[in-house]
C-alpha positions in Angstrom: 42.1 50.6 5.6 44.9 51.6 3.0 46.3 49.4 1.1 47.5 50.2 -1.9 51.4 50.7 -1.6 51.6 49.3 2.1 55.1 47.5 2.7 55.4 43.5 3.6 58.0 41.5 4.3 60.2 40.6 1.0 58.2 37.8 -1.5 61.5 35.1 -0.8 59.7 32.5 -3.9 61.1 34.4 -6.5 57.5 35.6 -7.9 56.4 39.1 -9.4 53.3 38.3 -8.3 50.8 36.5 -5.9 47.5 37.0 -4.6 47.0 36.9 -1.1 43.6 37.6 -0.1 40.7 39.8 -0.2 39.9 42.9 1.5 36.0 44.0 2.3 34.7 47.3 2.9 31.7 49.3 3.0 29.9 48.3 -0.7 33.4 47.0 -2.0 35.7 44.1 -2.4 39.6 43.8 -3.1 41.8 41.5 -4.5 44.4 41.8 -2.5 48.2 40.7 -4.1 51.8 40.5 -3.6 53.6 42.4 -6.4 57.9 42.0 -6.3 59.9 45.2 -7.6 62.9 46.1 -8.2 64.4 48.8 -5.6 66.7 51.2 -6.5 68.0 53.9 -3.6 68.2 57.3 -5.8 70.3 59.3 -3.4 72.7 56.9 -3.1 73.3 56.1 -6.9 73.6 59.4 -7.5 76.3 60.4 -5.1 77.9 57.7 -6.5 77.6 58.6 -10.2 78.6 62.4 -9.1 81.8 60.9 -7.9 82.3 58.8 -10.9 81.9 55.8 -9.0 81.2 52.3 -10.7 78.2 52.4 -8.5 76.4 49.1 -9.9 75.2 47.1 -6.7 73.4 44.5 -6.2 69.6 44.4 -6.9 67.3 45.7 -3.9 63.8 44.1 -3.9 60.8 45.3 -2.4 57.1 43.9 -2.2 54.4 46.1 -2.6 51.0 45.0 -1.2 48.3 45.9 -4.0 45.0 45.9 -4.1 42.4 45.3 -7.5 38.9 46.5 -7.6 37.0 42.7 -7.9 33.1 43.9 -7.0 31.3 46.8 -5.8 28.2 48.7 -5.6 27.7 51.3 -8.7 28.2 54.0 -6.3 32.1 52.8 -5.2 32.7 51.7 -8.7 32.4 55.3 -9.8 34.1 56.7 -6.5 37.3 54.6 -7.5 37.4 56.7 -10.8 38.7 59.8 -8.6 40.4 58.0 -5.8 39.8 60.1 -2.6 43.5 59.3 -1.5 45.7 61.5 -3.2 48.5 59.0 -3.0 47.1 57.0 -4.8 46.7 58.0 -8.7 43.8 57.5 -10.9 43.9 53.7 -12.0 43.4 54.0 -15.4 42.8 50.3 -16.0 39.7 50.7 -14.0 38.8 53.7 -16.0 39.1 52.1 -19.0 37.4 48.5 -17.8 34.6 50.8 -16.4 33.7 53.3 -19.4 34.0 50.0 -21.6 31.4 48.0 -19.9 29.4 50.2 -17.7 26.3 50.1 -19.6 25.8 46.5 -18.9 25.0 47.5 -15.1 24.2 51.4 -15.1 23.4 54.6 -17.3 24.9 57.4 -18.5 22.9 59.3 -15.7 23.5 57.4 -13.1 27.3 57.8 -13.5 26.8 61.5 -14.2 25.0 62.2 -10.6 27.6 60.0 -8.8 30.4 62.3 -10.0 28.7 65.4 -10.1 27.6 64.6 -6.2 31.0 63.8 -5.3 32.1 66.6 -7.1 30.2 68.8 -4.9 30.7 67.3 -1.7 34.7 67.7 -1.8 34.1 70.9 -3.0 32.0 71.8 -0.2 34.6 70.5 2.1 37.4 72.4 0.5 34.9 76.0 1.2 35.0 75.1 4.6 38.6 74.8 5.3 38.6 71.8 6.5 41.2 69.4 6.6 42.7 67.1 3.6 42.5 70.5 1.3 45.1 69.0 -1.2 43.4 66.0 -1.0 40.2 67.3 -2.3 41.6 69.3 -4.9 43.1 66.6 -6.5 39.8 64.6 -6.5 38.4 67.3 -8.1 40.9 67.3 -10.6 41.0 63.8 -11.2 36.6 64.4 -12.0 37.3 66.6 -14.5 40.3 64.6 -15.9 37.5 61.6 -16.2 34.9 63.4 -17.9 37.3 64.5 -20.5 38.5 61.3 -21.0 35.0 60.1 -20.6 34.0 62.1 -23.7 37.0 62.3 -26.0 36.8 57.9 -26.4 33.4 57.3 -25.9 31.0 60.7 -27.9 28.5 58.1 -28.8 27.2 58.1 -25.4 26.7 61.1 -25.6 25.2 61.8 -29.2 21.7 62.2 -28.4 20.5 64.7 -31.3 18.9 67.0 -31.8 18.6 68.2 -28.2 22.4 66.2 -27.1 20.9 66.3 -22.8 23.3 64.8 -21.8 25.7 66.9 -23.2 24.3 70.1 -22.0 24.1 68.2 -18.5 27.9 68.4 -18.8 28.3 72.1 -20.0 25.7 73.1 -17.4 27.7 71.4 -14.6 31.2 72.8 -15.7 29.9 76.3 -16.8 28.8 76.3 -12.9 32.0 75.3 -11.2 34.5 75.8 -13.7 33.6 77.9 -16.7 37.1 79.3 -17.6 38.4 75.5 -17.2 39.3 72.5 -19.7 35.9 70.8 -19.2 33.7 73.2 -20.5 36.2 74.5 -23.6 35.9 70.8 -24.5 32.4 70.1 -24.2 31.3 73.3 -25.9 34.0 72.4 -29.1 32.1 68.8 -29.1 28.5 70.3 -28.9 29.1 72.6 -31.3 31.3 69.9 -33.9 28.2 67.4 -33.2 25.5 69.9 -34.5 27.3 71.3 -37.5 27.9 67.2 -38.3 23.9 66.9 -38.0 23.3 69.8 -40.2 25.5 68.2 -42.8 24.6 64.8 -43.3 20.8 66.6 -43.7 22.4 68.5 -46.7 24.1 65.5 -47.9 20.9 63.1 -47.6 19.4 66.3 -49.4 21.5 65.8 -52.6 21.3 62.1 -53.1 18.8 60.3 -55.3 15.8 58.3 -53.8 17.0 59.4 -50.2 20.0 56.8 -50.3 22.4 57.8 -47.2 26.2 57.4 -48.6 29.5 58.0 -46.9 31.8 60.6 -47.8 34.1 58.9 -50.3 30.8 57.3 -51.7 29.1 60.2 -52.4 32.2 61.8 -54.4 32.6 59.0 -56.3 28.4 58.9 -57.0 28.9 62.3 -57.9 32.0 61.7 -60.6 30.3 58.5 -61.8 27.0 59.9 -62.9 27.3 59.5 -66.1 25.6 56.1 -67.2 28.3 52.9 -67.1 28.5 49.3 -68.5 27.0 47.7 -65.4 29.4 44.4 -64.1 28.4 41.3 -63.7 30.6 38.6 -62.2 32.3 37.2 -65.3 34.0 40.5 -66.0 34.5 41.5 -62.1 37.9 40.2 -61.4 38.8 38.2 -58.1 41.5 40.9 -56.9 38.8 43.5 -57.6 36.0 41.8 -55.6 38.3 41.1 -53.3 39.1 44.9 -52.9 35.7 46.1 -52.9 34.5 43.2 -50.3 37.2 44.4 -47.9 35.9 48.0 -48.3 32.9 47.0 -47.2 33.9 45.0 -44.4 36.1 47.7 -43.2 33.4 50.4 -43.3 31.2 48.2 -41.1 34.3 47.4 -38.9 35.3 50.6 -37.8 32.1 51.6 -37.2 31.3 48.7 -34.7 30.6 49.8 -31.2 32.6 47.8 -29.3 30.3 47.5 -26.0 27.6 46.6 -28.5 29.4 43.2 -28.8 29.2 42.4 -25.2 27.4 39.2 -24.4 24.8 41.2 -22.5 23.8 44.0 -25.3 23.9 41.8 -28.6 22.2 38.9 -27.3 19.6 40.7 -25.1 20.2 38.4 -22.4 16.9 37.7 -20.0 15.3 40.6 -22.0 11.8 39.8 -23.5 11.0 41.2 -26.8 14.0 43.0 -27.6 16.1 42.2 -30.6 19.1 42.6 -32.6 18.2 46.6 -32.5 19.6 46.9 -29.4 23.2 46.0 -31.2 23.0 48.0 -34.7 26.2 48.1 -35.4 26.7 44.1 -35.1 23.3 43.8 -36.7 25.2 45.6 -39.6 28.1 43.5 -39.5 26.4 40.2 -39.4 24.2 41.2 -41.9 27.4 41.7 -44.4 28.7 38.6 -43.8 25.1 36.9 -44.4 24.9 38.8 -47.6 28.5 37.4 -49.0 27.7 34.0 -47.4 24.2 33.9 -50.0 26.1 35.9 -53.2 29.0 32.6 -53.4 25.5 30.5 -53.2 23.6 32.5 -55.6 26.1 32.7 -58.2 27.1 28.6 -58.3 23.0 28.0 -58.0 21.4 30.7 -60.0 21.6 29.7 -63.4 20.8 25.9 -64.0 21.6 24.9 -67.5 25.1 26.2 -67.2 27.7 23.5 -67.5 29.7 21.9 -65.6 32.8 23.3 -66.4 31.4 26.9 -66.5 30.1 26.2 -63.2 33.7 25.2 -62.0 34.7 28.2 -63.0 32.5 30.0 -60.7 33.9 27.7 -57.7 37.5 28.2 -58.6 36.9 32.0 -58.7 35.5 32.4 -55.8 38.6 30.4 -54.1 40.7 33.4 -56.1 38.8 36.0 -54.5 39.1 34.0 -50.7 42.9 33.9 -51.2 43.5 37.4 -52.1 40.8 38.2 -49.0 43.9 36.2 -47.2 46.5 38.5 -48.4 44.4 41.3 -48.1 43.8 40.4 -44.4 40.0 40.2 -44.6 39.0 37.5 -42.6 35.5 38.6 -42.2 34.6 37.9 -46.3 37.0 34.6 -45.9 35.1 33.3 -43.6 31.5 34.6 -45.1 32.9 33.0 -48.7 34.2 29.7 -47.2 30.9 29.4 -45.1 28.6 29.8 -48.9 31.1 27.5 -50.1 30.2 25.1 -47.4 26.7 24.9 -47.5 25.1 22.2 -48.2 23.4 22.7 -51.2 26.9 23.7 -52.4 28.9 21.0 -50.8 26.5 18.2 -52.1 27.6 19.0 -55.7 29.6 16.1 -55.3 30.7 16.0 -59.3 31.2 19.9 -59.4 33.4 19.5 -56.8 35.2 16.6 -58.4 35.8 18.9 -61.1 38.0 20.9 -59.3 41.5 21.0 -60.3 43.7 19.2 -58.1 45.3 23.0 -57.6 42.3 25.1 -56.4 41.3 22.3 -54.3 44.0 22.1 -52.5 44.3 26.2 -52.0 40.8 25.8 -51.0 41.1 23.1 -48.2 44.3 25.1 -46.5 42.0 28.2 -46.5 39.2 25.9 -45.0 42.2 25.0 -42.2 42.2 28.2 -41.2 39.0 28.2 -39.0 39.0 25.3 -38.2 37.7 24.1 -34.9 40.3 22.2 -33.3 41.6 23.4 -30.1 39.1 26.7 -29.8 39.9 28.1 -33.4 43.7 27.6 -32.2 45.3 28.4 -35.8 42.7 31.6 -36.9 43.7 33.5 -33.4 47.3 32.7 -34.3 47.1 34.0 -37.2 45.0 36.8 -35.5 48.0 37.4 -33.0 50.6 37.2 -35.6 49.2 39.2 -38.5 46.4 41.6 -36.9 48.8 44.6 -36.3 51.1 43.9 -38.7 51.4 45.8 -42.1 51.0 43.0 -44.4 50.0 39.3 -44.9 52.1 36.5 -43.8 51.7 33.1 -45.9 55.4 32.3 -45.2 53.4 29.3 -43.5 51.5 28.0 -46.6 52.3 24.5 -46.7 51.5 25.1 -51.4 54.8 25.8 -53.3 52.5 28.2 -55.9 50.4 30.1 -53.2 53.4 30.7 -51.4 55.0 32.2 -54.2 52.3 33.9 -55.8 51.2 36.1 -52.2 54.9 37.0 -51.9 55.1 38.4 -55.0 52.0 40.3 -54.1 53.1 41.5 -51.4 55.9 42.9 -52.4 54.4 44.7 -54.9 52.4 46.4 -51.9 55.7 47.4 -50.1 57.6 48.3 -53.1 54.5 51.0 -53.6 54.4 52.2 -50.0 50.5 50.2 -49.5 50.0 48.5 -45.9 47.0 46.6 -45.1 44.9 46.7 -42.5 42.9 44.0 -40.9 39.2 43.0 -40.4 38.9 40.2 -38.4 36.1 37.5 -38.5 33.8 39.4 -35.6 32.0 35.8 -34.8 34.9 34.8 -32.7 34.9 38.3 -30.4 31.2 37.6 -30.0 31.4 34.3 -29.4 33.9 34.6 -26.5 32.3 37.7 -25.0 28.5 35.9 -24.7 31.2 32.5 -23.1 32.2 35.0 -20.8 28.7 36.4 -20.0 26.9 32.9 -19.6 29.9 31.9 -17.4 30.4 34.0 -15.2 27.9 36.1 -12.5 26.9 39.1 -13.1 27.2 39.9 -9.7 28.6 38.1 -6.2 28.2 38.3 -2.7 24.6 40.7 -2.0 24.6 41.8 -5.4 27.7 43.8 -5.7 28.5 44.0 -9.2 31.7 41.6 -10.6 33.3 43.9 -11.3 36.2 41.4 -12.4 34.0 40.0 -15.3 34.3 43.3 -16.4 37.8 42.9 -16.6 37.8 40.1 -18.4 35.3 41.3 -21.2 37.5 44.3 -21.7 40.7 42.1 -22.7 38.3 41.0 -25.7 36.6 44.4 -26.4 40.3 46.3 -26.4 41.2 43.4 -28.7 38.5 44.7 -30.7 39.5 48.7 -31.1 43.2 48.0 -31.7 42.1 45.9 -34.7 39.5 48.9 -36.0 42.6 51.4 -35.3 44.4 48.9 -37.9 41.7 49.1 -41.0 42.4 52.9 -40.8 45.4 51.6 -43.0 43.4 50.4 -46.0 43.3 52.7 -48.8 40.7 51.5 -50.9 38.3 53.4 -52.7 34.7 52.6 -53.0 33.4 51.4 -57.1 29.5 52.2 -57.2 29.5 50.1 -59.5 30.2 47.0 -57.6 28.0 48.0 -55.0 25.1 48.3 -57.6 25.6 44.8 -58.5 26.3 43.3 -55.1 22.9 44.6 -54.3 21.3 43.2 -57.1 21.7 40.2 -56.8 18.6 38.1 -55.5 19.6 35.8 -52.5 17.9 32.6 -52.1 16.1 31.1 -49.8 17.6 28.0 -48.2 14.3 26.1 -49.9 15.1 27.1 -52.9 18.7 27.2 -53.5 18.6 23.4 -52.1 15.7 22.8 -55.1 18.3 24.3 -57.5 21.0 22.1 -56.3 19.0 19.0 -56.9 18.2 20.4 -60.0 21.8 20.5 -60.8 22.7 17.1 -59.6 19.4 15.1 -58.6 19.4 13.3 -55.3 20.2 9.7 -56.3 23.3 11.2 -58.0 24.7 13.0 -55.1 27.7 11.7 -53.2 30.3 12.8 -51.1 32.6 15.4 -52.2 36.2 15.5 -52.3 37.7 13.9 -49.1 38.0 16.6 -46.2 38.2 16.3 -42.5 35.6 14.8 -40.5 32.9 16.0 -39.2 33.9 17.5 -35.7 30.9 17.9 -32.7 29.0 20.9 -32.8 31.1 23.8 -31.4 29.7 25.9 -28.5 30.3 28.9 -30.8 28.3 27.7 -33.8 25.3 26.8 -31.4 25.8 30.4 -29.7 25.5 31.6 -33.1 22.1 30.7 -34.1 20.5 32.7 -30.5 19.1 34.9 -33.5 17.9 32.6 -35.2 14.1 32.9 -36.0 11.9 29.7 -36.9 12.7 30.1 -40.3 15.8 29.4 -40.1 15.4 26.5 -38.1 13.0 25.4 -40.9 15.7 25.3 -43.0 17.9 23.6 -40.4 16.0 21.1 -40.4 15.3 20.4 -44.5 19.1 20.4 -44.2 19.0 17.4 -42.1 16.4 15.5 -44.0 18.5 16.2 -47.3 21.6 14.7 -45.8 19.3 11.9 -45.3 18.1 11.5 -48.6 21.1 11.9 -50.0 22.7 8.8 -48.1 25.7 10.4 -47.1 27.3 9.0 -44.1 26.7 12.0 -41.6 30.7 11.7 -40.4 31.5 13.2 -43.7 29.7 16.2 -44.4 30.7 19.7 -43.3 29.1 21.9 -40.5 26.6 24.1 -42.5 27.7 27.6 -42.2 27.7 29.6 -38.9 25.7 32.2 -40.7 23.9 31.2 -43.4 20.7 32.9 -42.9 17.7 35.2 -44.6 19.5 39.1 -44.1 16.4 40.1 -42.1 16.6 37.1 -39.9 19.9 38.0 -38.9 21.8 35.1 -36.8 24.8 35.7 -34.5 27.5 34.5 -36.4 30.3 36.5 -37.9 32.1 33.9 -33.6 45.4 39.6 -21.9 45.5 42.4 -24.6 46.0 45.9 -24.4 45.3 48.7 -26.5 49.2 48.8 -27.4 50.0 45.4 -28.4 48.0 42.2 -29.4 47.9 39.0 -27.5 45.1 36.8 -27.3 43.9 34.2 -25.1 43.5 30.7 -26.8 40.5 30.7 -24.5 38.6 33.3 -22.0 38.7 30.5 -19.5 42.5 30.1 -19.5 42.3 31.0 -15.7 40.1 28.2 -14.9 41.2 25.0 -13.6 39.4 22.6 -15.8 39.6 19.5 -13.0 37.1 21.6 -10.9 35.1 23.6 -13.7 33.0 22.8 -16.6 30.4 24.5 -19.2 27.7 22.8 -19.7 24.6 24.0 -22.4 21.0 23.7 -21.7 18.2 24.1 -23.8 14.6 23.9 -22.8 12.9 21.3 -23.6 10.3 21.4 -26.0 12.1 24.3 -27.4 14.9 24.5 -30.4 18.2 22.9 -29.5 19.2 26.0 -31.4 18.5 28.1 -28.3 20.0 28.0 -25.1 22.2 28.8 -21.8 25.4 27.9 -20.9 26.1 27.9 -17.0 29.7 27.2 -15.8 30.0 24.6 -13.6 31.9 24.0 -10.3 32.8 20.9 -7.9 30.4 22.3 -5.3 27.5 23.1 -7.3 24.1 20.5 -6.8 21.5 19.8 -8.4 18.9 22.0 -6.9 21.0 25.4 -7.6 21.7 24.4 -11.0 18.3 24.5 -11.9 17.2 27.4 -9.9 20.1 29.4 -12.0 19.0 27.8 -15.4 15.3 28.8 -14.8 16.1 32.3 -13.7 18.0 32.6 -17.1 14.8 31.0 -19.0 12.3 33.3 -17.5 10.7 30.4 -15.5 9.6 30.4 -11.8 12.7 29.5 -10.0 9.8 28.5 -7.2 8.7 26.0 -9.0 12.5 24.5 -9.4 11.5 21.0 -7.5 9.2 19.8 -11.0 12.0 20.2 -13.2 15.1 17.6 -13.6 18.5 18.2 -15.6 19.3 15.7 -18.2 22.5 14.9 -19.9 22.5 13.8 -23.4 24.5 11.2 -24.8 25.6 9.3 -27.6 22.9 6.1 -27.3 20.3 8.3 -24.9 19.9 10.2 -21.9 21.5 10.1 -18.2 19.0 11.6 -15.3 21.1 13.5 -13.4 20.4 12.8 -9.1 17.9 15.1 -8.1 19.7 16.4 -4.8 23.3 15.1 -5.9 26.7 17.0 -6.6 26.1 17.7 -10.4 29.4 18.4 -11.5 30.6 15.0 -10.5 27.3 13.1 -11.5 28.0 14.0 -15.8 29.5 12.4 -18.1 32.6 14.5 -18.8 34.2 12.4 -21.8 31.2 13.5 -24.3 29.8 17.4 -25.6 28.1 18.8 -22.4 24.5 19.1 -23.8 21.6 19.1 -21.3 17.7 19.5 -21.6 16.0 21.0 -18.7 12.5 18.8 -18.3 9.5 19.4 -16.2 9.4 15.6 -14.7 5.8 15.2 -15.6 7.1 15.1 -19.3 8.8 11.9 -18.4 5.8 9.5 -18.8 5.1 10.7 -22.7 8.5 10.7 -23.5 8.9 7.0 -22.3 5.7 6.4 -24.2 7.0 7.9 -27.1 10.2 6.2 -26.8 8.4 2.7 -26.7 6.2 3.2 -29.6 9.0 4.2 -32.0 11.1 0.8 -30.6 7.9 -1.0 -31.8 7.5 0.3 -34.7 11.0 0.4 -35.7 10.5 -3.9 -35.0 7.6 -4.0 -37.5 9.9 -2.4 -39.9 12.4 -4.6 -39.4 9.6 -7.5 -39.3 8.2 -6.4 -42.5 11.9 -6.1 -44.5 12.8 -9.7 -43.6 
């Protein structure tokens, strides 16, 4: 059935568009919609304009019935790269959406045989004379036009060294059917611009010390700076030059992100057992940055204990200096990382440090605090994001500090006075954060396990997000100091252990109190619990000392500060970092902004007997019960979904626990007005937890016996 460009009757509501329907075929579905265009009559308006005729009439409309790819097997999925009707042209949306997010579903292989094979088979038809010979030639065309494409944005998939198969699979095939054509002229020019690449970044390992791999501009400048030279330290570093160097870093790390690796289902290894972080290197790298500038604010303030106050101070305020010119330099990955050390709570609970502060860099460093803050889905950072991420410089227009305002705008015109634009690295935690939402929310595939092909879609919105930003730091021009990167390295991190032991060291226990007045303590977000997925037991170790210090501290819990989304050991990475096109950027305040929150909810789960730190979040419906929920839930734990019957949901709350009904309508049995947490519970667990329950009420009596 064709219907792409079919004629309906005229769409009389006044909409551009409308869906309709859906359409099945053979391994495929369509979403079918109504699409309102203007209509123009060309042979009229131009006898018209020939006779120098005011020929302006009034508008014609036309509705065009159009169909969208929404699920399909792998097979049709590929087939709609090279549309067998020739009226139609190659959607390159779907092109795009597809080589973005294939790997989630298929291989490289895979997709290779399917065109090859269809390749093949309309070129077989062609040699036959049979009918639809234009038709044919053009999906031939439109194969090669894909592979090109296919290789020219996406050569890591096919960097494979030293032996590059799939490659040669490629050469092979168009050397075959097409050897004087544009496929094979291309593929050779990549194999052979691939190998000579290989060959020298061996000669360039060759040549530096101790095996140390270095970029380009890094090894010219190791080269010039041979010479021995004062080592820095941070007293003589200044804030504009960390800053600098910081955002070099970041940059590096940010262009070099893959962006599929930051789909839900790669970084997070999703149902996968015993796979790891590995899978994702290039967010690995990323995170592992920001951990490492998260632990140099802490080490800095912590290591050296008989410093004084003041001096100490001095460390705080600077590190506020180097977070605001961070902000102008649009680095929000190291504003964020130095915020986060910043926040910790073995910083945070130097109450008279803090007290220190001068009324001036306090205040700079509570607006800067503002900026991620959690209200309303990170509402003012992706403003920001959308205002500033293409642009050429900085905006603080909106400061609501007479001095800061001032002080960046003189900055920045400095920067445009000398020609330098600034490019943007954006805090990476809130792309990964939305893009595992999106994977935990949504199917992977509907209706006999076609592939959804419109959560695909939806991740690509984020993911193009993603590589217009890295197209954007291109436009930093800052060149890399060895120097600084010799003594970022060397300093020692701490462990959370002992940089809390140093803290009490600093200001003992009974002496701590709250710091300076900020806002309250918000409810764990969704994102900063996504964020610990990589979390290993050490880190929850810590986690939990960080509780029991609160504690001991006495500090009403409503005041302190999240502890930072990130804050953990480099090798133990954790996952925090948290409708666009690839010519303009707008985001989404939400990837659920098409969801009608009356009928729909995300709910979390966690496992019980396991960390709260780890679990699934499962998008909930009006029409889903009890029973399916936790089949789904123990599919995505790795349980028996068989044995679904001895396990119960459970909604936490506030002052304990609400049972959800066994067999009832679970989306209307929660309570909706509190933080959707949930523990899945084999029932038998039940009759210890109650016993459990009762001897803690009895023992918290005698206590209360005893005091009196």
């Amino acid at each position: 059935m064709r219907a792409l460009g079919s004629r309906v009757s005229l769409d009389k509501s006044g909409e551009t568009n409308r869906e309709w329907g859906e359409e099945r075929e053979d391994g495929v579905i369509y979403t079918v919609s109504l699409k309102k265009v203007r209509h123009q009559t060309t042979s009229t308006a131009l006898q018209k304009l020939t006779h120098g005729e005011n020929w302006f009439q009034p508008l014609q409309w036309e509705t065009l019935k159009v169909r969208t790819l929404k699920a399909g097997t792998v097979e049709r999925l590929v087939e709609n790269l090279a549309p067998a009707d020739e009226d139609q042209d190659a959607n390159s949306m779907h092109l795009n959406v597809f080589l973005a997010t294939y790997r989630a579903f298929t291989t490289a292989d895979d997709v290779l045989d399917i065109l090859f094979r269809r390749y093949q088979q309309y070129k077989e038809h062609r040699r036959r004379g049979e009918n639809g010979k234009d038709s044919r030639h053009h999906v031939c065309r439109i194969i090669q036009s894909v592979l090109c494409i296919w290789m020219d944005i996406y050569l890591d998939d096919f960097h494979d060294p030293p032996a590059y198969r799939l490659l040669h699979r490629v050469l092979e095939f168009a050397e075959t059917h097409m050897p004087d054509g544009e496929l094979a002229r291309q593929t050779r020019h990549r194999l052979d611009r691939l190998q000579r690449n290989e060959v020298l970044k061996a000669q360039q390992k060759s040549r530096v010390p101790n095996g140390h791999h270095l970029t380009h501009s890094e090894d010219v400048l190791f080269m010039e700076n041979s010479e021995s030279e004062q080592p820095l330290d941070f007293d003589t570093i200044s804030a504009r030059t960390m800053a600098e160097q910081l955002t070099y870093m970041d940059a590096e790390l940010f262009k070099k992100v893959v962006p599929h690796h930051c789909l839900g289902s790669v970084w997070s290894r999703r149902d996968k057992k015993g796979k790891s972080t590995t899978d994702a290197p290039t967010v690995k790298a990323t995170i592992s940055q920001f951990n490492a500038v998260s632990f140099l604010v802490i080490a800095t303030i912590l290591r050296n204990t008989s410093i004084s106050t003041d001096d100490r101070v001095r460390i705080i305020e600077k590190w506020v200096d180097v977070a605001q010119e961070c902000r102008i330099l649009k680095n929000f990955s190291s504003l964020k990382a130095i915020i986060s050390g910043l926040q910790s709570n073995p910083i945070y609970r130097l109450s008279e440090t803090w007290a220190a502060l001068s009324k001036e860099k306090l205040s700079e460093y509570e607006e800067l605090c503002t900026i991620f803050s959690e209200e309303n889905n990170q509402m003012t950072w992706r403003e920001i994001l959308v205002k500033e991420g293409t642009a050429k410089y900085a905006d603080t227009s909106n400061s609501q500090l007479k001095h800061v305002r001032k002080e960046s705008q003189q900055k920045i015109q400095r920067q445009r006075l000398s020609g330098v634009m600034q490019g943007t690295v954006p805090y990476l935690g809130t792309f990964l954060t939305d893009l595992m939402m999106l994977d935990t929310a949504m199917p992977d595939t509907v209706d006999s396990n076609l592939i959804n092909f419109e959560k695909k879609r939806k991740e690509f919105e984020v993911l193009a997000q993603i590589q217009l930003l890295q197209k954007t730091a291109q436009n930093y021009n800052i060149l890399s100091d060895p120097r600084f990167k010799a003594w970022f390295d060397s300093v020692e991190h701490l462990r959370y252990e002992e940089s809390y032991r140093l803290s009490c060291e600093v200001q003992p226990l009974s002496d701590s109190m709250s710091p300076p007045a900020q806002d309250s303590r918000k409810e764990r977000s969704l994102r900063k619990r996504i964020s610990r997925l990589f979390s290993t037991s050490d880190w929850e170790t810590s986690s939990a000392n960080s509780n029991t210090s609160q504690s001991e501290d006495r500090v009403s819990e409503t005041s302190m500060p999240d502890s930072p989304d990130s804050l953990v050991p480099p090798d133990k990475m954790s996952a925090s970092s948290s409708s666009s096109s690839l010519t303009s950027l707008e985001m989404s305040t939400s990837p659920y902004k098409n969801y009608d929150q009356s009928s729909n909810c995300v709910i979390r789960v966690s496992l019980s007997g396991e960390s709260d730190n780890i679990y699934k979040s499962v998008l909930l419906t009006h029409q889903d019960h009890t029973p399916g929920v936790i089949k789904s839930l123990m599919s995505k734990f790795n349980l028996d979904a068989e044995e679904a019957e001895e396990y119960q949901l459970v909604q936490v709350l506030p002052d304990g626990e609400l049972q959800i009904p066994d067999h009832g309508n679970c989306f209307y049995a929660i309570n909706q007005s509190v933080e959707p947490n949930f523990i899945l519970r084999k029932k038998s667990e039940e009759g210890t937890l109650h016993r459990k329950a009762r001897k803690r009420t009895t023992l918290r009596k005698l206590m209360e016996v005893v005091s009196n």
